[in-house]
PyMOL commands that place a pseudoatom at each C-alpha (Angstrom):
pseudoatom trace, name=CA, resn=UNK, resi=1, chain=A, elem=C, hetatm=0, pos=[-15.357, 0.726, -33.358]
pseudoatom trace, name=CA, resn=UNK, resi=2, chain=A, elem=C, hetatm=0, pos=[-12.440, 1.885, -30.786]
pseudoatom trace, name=CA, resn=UNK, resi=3, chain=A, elem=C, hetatm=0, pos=[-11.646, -2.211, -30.468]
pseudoatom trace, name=CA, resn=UNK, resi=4, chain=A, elem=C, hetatm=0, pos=[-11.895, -2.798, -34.208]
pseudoatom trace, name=CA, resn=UNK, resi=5, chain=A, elem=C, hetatm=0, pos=[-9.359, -0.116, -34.471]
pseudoatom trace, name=CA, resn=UNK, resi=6, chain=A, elem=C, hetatm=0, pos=[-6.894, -1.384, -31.673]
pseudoatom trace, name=CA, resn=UNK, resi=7, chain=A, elem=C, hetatm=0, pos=[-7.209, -5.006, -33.338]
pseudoatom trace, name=CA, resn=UNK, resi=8, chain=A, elem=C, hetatm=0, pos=[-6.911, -3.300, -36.808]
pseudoatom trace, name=CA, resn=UNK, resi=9, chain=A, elem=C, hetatm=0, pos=[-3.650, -1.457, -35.475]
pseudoatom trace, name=CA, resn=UNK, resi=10, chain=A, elem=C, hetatm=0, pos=[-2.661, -4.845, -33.558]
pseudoatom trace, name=CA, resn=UNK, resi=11, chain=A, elem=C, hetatm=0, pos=[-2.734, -6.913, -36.373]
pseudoatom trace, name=CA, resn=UNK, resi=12, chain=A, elem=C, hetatm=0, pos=[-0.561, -4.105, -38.289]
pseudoatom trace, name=CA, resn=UNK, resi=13, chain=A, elem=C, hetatm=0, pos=[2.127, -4.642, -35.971]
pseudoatom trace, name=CA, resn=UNK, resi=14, chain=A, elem=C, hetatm=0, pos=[2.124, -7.956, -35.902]
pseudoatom trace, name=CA, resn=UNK, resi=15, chain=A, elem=C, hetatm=0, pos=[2.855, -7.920, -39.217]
pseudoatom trace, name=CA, resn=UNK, resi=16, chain=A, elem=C, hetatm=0, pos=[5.290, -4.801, -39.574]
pseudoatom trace, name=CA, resn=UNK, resi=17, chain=A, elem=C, hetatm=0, pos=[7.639, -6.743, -37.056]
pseudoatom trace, name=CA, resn=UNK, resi=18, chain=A, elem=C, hetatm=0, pos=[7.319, -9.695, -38.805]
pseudoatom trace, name=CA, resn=UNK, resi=19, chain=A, elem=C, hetatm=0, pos=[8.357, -7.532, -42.216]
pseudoatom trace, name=CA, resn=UNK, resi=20, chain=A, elem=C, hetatm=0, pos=[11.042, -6.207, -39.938]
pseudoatom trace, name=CA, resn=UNK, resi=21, chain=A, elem=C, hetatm=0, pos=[12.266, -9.444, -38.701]
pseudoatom trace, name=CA, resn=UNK, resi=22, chain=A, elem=C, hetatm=0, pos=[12.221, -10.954, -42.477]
pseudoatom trace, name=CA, resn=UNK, resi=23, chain=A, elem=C, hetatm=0, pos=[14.077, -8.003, -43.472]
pseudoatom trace, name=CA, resn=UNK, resi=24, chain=A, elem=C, hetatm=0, pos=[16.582, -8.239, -40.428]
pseudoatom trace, name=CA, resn=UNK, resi=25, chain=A, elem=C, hetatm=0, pos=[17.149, -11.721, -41.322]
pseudoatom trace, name=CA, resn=UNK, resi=26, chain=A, elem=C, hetatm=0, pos=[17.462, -11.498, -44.761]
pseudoatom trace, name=CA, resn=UNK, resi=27, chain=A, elem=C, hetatm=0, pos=[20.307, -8.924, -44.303]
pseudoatom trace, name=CA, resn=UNK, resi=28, chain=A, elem=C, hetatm=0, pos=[22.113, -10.413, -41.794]
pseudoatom trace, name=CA, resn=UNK, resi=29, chain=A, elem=C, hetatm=0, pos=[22.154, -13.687, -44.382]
pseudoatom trace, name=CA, resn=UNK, resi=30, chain=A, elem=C, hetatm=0, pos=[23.465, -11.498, -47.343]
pseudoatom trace, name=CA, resn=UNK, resi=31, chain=A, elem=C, hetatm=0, pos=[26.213, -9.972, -44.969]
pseudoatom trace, name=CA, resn=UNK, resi=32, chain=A, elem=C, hetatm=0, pos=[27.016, -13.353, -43.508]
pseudoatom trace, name=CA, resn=UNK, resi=33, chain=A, elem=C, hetatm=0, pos=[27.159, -15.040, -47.200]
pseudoatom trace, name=CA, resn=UNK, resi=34, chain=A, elem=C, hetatm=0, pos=[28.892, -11.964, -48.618]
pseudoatom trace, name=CA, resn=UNK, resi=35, chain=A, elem=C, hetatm=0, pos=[31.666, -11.929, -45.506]
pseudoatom trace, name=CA, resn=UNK, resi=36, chain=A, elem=C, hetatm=0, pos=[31.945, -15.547, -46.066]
pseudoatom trace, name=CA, resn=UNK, resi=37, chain=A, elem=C, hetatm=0, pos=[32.802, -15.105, -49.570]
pseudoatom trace, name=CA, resn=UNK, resi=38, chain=A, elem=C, hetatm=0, pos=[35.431, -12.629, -49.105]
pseudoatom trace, name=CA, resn=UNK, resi=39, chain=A, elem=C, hetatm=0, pos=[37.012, -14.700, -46.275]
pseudoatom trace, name=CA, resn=UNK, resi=40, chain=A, elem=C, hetatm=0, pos=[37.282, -17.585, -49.037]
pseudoatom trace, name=CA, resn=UNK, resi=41, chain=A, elem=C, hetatm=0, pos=[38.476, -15.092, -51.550]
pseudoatom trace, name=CA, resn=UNK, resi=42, chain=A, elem=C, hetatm=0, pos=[41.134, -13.824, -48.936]
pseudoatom trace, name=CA, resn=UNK, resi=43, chain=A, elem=C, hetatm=0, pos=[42.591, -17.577, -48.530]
pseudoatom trace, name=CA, resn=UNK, resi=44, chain=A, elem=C, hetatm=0, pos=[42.496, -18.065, -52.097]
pseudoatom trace, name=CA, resn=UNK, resi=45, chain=A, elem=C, hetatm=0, pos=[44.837, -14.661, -52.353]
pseudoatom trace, name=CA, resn=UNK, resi=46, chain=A, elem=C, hetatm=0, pos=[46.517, -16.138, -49.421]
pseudoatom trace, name=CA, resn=UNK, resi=47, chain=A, elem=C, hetatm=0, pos=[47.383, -19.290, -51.302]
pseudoatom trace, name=CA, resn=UNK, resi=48, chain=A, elem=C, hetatm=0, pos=[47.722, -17.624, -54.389]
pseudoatom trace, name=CA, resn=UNK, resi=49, chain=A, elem=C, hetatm=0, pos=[50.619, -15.422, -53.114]
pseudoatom trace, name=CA, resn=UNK, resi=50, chain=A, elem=C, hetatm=0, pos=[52.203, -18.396, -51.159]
pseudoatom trace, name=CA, resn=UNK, resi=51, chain=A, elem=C, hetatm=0, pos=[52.230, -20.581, -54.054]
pseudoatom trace, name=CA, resn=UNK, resi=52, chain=A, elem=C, hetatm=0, pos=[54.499, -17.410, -56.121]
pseudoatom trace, name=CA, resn=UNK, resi=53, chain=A, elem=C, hetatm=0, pos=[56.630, -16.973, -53.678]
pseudoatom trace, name=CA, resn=UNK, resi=54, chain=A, elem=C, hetatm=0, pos=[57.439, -21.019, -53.525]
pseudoatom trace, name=CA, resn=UNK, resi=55, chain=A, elem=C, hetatm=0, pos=[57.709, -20.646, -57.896]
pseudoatom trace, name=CA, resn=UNK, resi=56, chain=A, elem=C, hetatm=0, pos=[60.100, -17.710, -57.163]
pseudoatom trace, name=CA, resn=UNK, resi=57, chain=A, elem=C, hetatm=0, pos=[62.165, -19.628, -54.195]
pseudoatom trace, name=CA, resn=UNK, resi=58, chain=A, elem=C, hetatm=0, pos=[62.620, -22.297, -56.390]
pseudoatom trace, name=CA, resn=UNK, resi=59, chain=A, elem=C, hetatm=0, pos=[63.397, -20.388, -59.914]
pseudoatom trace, name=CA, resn=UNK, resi=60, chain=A, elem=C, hetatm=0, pos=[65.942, -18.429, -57.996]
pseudoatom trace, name=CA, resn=UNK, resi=61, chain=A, elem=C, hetatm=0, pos=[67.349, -22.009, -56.173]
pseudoatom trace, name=CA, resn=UNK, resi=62, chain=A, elem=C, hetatm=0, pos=[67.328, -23.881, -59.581]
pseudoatom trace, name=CA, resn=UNK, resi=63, chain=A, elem=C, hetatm=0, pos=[69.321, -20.823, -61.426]
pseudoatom trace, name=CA, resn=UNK, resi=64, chain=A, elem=C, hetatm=0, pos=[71.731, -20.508, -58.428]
pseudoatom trace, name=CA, resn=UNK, resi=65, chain=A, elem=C, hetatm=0, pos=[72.563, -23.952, -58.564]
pseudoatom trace, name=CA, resn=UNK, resi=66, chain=A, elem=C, hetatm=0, pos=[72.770, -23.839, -62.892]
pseudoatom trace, name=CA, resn=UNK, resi=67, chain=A, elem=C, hetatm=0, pos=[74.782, -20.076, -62.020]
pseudoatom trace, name=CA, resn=UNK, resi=68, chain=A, elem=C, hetatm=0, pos=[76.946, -22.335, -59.898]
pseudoatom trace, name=CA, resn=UNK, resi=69, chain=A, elem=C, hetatm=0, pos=[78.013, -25.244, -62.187]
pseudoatom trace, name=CA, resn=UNK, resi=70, chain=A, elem=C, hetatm=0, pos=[79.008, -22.201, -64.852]
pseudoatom trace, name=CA, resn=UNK, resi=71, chain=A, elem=C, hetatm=0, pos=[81.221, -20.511, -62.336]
pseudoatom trace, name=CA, resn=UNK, resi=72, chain=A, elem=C, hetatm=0, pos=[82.656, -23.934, -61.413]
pseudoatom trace, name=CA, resn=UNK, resi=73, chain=A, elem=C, hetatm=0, pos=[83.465, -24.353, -65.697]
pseudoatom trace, name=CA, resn=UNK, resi=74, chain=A, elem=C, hetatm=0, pos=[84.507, -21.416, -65.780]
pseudoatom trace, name=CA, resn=UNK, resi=75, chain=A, elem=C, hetatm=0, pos=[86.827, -21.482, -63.000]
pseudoatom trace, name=CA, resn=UNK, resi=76, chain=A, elem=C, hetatm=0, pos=[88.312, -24.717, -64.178]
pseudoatom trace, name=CA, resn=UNK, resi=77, chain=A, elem=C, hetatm=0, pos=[89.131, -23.355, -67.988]
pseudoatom trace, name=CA, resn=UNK, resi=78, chain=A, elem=C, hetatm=0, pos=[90.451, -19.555, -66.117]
pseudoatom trace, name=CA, resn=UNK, resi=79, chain=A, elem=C, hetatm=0, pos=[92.473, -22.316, -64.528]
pseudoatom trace, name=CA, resn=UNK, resi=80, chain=A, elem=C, hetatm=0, pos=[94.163, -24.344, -67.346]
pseudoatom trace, name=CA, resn=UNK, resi=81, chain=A, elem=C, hetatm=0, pos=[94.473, -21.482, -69.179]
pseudoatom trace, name=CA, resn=UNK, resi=82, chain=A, elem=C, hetatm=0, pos=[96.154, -20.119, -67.104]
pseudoatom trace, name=CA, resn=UNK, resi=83, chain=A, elem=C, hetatm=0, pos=[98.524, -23.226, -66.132]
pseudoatom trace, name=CA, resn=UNK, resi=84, chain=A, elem=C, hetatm=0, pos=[99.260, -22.830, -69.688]
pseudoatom trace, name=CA, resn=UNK, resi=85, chain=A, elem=C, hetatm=0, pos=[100.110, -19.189, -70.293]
pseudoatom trace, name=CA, resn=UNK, resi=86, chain=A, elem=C, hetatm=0, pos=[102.595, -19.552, -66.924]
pseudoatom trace, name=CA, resn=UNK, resi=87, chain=A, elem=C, hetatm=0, pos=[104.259, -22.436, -68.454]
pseudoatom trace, name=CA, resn=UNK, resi=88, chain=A, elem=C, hetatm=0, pos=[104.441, -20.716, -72.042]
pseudoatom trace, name=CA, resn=UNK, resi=89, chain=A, elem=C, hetatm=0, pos=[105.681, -17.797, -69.607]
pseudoatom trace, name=CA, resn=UNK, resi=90, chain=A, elem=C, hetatm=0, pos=[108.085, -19.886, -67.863]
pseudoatom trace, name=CA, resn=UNK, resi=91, chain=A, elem=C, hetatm=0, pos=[109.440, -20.786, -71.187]
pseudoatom trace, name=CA, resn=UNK, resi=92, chain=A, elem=C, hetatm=0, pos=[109.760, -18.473, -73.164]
pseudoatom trace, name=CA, resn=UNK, resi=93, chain=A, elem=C, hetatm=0, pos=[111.994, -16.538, -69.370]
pseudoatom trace, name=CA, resn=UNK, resi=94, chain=A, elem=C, hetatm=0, pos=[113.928, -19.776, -69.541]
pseudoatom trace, name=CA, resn=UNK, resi=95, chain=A, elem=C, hetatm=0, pos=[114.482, -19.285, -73.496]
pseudoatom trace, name=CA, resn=UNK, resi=96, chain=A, elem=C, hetatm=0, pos=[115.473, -15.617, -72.496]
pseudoatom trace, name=CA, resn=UNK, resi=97, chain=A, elem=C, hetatm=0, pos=[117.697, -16.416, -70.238]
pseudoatom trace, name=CA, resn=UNK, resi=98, chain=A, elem=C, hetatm=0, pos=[119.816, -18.780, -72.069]
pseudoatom trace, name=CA, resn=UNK, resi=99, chain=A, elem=C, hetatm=0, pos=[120.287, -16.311, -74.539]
pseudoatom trace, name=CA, resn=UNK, resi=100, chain=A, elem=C, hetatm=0, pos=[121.349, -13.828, -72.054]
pseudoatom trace, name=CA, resn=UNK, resi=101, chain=A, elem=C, hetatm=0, pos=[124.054, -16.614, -70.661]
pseudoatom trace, name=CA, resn=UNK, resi=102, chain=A, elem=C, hetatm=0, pos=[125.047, -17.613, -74.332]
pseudoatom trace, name=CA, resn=UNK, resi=103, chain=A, elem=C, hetatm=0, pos=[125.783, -14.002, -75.002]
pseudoatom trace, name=CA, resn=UNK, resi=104, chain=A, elem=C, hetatm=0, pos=[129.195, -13.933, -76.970]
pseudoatom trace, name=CA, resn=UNK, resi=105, chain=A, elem=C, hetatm=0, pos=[129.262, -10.308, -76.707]
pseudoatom trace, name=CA, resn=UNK, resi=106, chain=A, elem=C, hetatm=0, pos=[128.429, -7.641, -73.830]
pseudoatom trace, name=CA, resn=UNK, resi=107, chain=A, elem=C, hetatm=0, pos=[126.191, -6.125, -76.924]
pseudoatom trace, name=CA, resn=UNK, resi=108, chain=A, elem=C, hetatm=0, pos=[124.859, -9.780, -77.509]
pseudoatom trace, name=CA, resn=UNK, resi=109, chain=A, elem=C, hetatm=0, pos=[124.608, -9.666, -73.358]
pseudoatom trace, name=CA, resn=UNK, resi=110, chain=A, elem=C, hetatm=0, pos=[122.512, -6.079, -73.269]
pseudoatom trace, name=CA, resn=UNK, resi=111, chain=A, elem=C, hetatm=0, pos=[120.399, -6.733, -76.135]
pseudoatom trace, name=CA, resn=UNK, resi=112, chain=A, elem=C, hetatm=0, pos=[119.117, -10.457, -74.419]
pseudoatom trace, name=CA, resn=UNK, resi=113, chain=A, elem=C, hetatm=0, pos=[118.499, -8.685, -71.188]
pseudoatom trace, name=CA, resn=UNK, resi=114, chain=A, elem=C, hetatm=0, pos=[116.544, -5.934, -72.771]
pseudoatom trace, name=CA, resn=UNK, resi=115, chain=A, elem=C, hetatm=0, pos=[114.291, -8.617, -74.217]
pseudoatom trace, name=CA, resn=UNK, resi=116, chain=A, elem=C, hetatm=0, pos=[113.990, -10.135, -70.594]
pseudoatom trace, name=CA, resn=UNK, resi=117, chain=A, elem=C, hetatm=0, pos=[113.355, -7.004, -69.825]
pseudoatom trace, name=CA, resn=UNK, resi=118, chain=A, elem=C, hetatm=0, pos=[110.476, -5.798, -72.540]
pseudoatom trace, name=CA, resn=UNK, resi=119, chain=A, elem=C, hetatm=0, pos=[108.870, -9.667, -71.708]
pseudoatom trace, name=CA, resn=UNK, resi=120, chain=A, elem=C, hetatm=0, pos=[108.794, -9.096, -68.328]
pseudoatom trace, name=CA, resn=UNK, resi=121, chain=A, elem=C, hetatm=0, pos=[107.180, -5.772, -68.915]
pseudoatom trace, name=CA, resn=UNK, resi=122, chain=A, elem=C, hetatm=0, pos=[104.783, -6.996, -71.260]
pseudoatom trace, name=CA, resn=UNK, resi=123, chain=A, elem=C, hetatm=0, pos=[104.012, -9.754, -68.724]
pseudoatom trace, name=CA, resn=UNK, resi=124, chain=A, elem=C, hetatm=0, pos=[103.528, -7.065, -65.901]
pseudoatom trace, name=CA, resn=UNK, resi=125, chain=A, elem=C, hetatm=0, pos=[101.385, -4.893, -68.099]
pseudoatom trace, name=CA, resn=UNK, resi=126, chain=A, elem=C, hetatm=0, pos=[99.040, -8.031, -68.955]
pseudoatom trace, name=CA, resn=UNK, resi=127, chain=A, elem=C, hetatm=0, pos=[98.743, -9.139, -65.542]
pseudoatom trace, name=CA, resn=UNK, resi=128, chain=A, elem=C, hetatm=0, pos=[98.008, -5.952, -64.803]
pseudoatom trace, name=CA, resn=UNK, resi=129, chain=A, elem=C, hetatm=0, pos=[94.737, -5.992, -67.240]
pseudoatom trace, name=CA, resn=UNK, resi=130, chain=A, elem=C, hetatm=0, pos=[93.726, -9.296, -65.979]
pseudoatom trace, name=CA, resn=UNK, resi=131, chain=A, elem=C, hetatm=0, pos=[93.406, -7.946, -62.237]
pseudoatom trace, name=CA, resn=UNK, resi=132, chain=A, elem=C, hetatm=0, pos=[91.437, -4.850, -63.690]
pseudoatom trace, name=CA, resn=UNK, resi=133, chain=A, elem=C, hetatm=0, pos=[89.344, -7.098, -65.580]
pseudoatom trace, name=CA, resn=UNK, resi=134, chain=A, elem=C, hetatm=0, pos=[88.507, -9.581, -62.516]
pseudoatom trace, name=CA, resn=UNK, resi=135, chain=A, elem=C, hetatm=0, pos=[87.545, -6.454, -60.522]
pseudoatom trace, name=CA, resn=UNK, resi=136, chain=A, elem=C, hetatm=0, pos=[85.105, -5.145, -63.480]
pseudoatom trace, name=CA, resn=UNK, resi=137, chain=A, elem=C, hetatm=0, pos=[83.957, -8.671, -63.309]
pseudoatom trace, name=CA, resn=UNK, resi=138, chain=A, elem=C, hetatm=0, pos=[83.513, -8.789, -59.185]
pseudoatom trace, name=CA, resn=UNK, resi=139, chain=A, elem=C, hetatm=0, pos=[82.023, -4.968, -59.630]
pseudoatom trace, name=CA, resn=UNK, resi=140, chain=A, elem=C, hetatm=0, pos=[79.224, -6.791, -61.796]
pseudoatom trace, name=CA, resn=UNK, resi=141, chain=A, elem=C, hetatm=0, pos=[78.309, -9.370, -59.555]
pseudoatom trace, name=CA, resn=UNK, resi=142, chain=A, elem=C, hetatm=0, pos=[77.883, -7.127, -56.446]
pseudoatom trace, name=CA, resn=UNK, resi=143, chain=A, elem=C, hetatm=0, pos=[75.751, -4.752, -59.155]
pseudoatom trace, name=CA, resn=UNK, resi=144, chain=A, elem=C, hetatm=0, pos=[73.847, -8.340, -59.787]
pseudoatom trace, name=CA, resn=UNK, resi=145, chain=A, elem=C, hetatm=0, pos=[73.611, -9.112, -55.704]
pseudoatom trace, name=CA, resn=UNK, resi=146, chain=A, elem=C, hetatm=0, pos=[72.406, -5.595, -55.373]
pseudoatom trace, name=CA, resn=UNK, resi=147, chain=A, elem=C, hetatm=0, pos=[69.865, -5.951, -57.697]
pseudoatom trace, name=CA, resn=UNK, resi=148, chain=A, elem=C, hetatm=0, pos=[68.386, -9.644, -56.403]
pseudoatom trace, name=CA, resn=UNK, resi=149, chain=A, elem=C, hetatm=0, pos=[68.311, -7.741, -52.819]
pseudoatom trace, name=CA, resn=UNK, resi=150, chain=A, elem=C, hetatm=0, pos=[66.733, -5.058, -53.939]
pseudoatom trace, name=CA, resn=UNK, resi=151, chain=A, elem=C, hetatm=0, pos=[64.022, -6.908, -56.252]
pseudoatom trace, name=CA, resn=UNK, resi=152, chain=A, elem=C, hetatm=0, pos=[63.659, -9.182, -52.410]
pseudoatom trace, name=CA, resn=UNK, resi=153, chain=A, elem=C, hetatm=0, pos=[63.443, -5.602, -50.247]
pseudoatom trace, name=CA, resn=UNK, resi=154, chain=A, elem=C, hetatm=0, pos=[60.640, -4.365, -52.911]
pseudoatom trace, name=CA, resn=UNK, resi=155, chain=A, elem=C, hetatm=0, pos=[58.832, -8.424, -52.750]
pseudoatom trace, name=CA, resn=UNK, resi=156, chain=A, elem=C, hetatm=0, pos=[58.691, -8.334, -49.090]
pseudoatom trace, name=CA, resn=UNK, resi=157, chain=A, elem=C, hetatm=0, pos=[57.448, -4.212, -49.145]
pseudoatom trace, name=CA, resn=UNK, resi=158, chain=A, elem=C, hetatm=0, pos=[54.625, -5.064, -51.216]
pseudoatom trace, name=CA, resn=UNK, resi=159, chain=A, elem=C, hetatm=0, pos=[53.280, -8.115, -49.382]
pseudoatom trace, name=CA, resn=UNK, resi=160, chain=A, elem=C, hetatm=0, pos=[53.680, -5.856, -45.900]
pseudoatom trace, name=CA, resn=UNK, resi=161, chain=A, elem=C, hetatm=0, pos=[51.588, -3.375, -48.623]
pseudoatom trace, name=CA, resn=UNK, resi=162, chain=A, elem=C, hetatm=0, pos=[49.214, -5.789, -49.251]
pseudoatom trace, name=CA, resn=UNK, resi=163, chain=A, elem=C, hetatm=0, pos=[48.986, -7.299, -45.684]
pseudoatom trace, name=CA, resn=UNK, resi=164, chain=A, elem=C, hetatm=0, pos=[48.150, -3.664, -44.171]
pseudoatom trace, name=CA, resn=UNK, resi=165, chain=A, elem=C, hetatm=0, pos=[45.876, -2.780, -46.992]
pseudoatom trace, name=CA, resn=UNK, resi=166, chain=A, elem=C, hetatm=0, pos=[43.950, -5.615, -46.542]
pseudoatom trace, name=CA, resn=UNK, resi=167, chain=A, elem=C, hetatm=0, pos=[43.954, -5.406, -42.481]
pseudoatom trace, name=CA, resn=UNK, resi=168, chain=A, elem=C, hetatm=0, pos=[42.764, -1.592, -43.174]
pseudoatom trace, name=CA, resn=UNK, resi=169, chain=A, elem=C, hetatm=0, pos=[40.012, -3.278, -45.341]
pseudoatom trace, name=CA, resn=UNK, resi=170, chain=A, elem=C, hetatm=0, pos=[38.869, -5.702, -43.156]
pseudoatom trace, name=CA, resn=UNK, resi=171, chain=A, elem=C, hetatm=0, pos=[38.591, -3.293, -40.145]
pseudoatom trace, name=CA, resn=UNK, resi=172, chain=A, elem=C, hetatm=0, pos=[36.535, -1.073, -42.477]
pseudoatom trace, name=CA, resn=UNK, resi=173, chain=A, elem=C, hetatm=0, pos=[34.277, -3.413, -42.947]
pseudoatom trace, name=CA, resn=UNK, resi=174, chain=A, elem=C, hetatm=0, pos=[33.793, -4.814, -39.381]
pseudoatom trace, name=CA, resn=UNK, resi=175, chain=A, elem=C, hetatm=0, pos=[33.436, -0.575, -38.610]
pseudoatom trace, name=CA, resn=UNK, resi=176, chain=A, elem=C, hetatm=0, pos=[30.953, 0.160, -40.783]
pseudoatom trace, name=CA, resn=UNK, resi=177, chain=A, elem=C, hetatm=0, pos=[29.281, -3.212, -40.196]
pseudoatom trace, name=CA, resn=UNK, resi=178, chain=A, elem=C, hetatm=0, pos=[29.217, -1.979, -36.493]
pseudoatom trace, name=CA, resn=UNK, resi=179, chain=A, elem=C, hetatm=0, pos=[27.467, 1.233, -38.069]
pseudoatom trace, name=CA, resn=UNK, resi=180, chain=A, elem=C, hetatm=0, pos=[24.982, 0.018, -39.910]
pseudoatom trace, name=CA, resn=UNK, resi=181, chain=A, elem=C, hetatm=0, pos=[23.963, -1.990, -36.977]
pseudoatom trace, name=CA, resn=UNK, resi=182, chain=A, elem=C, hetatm=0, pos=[24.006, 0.484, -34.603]
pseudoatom trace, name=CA, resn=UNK, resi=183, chain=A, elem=C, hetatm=0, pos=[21.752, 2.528, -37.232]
pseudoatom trace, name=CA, resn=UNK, resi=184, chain=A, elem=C, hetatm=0, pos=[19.596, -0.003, -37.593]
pseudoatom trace, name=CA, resn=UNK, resi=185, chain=A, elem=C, hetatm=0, pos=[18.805, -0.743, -34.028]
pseudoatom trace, name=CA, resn=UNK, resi=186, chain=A, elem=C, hetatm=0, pos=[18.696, 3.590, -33.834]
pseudoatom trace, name=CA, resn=UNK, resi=187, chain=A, elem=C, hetatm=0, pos=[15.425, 3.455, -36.291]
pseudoatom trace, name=CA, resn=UNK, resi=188, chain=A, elem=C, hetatm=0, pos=[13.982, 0.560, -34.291]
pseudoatom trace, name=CA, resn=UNK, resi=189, chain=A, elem=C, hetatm=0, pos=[14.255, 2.842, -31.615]
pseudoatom trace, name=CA, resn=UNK, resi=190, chain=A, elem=C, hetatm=0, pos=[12.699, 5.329, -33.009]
pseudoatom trace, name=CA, resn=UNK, resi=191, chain=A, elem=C, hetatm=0, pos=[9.704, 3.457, -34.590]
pseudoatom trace, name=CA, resn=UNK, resi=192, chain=A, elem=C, hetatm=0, pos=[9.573, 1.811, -31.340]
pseudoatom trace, name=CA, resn=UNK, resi=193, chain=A, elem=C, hetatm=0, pos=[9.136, 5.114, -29.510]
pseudoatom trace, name=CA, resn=UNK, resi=194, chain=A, elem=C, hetatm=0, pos=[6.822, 6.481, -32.207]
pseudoatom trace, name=CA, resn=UNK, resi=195, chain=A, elem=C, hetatm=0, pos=[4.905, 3.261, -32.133]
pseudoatom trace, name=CA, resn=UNK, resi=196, chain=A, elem=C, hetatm=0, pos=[4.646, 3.403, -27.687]
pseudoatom trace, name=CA, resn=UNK, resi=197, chain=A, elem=C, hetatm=0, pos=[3.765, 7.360, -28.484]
pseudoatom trace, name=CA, resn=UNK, resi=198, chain=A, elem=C, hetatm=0, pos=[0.777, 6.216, -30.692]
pseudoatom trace, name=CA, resn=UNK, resi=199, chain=A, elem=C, hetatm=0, pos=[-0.667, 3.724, -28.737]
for i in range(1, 199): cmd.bond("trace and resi %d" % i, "trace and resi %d" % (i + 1))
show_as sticks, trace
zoom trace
């Protein structure tokens, strides 16, 4: 009876560690298919994010360049305009200034210099707002600058987010991977011992 009991128990553990070793395999496939699947996952976020930041390269290249060929209209009609208003300026001085040397009178003489005068003023006091206005206007493009660094500064903090958080997640898994193993291969041990302590 003792050696029916021995190959009773015998046969047992033959097939308890073959349970075991199905089991053992059959989780080590589901990791290794589940770790492959978030690796493929990870490049397709990898390519993902790559691909954006090429859409956003070239956006922001496309509406420099469109940004550009504005400023370069614009520059061209501040320009002319501003040909004509000096020779309208130049003009109207030289129109000024004839009556100031056709002056019959010295009160003829003092009133056409006073009208140089107020002109030239008026002149001074316009040029005046134009330079105020083209520093408002160079104020707003260093606000715009500002802003298209900043929105860059915040881009590149969340991918070094994203990059850590995913580095943090990846060596969380490969710890507690390393922890379930080491559990696992603690309860062999102890079945093992319990199994040696039977026998």
């Amino acid at each position: 009876a003792k050696a029916l009991d021995k190959e009773i128990d015998a046969a047992e553990d033959y097939y308890d560690d073959r349970i075991a070793a199905a089991e053992k395999a059959y989780e080590a496939d589901v990791a290794a298919y589940e770790e492959a699947t978030e690796a493929r996952i990870k490049l397709i976020d990898q390519e993902y994010k790559e691909a954006l930041k090429l859409i956003d390269r070239e956006e922001y290249e496309r509406l420099q360049a469109i940004d550009s060929q504005i400023a370069a209209l614009n520059a061209i009609t501040e320009a002319e305009r501003k040909a004509d208003e000096e020779a309208e300026r130049a003009q109207k001085r030289a129109e000024l200034q004839k009556a100031i040397n056709a002056a019959k009178s010295e009160e003829e003489r003092e009133k056409a210099v006073k009208e140089l005068s107020d002109y030239n003023a008026k002149i001074a006091k316009k040029d005046a707002e134009e330079a105020r206005k083209q520093q408002i206007s160079d104020l707003k493009d260093q606000k715009s600058a500002i802003k298209e660094e900043t929105a860059a500064k915040k881009e590149a903090a969340k991918e070094q987010r994203d990059d850590a958080v995913e580095g943090v997640k990846e060596e969380s898994k490969a710890t507690l991977s390393a922890m379930k193993e080491q559990h696992k291969a603690e309860i062999e041990a102890i079945r093992d011992a319990k199994q040696a302590q039977l026998e």
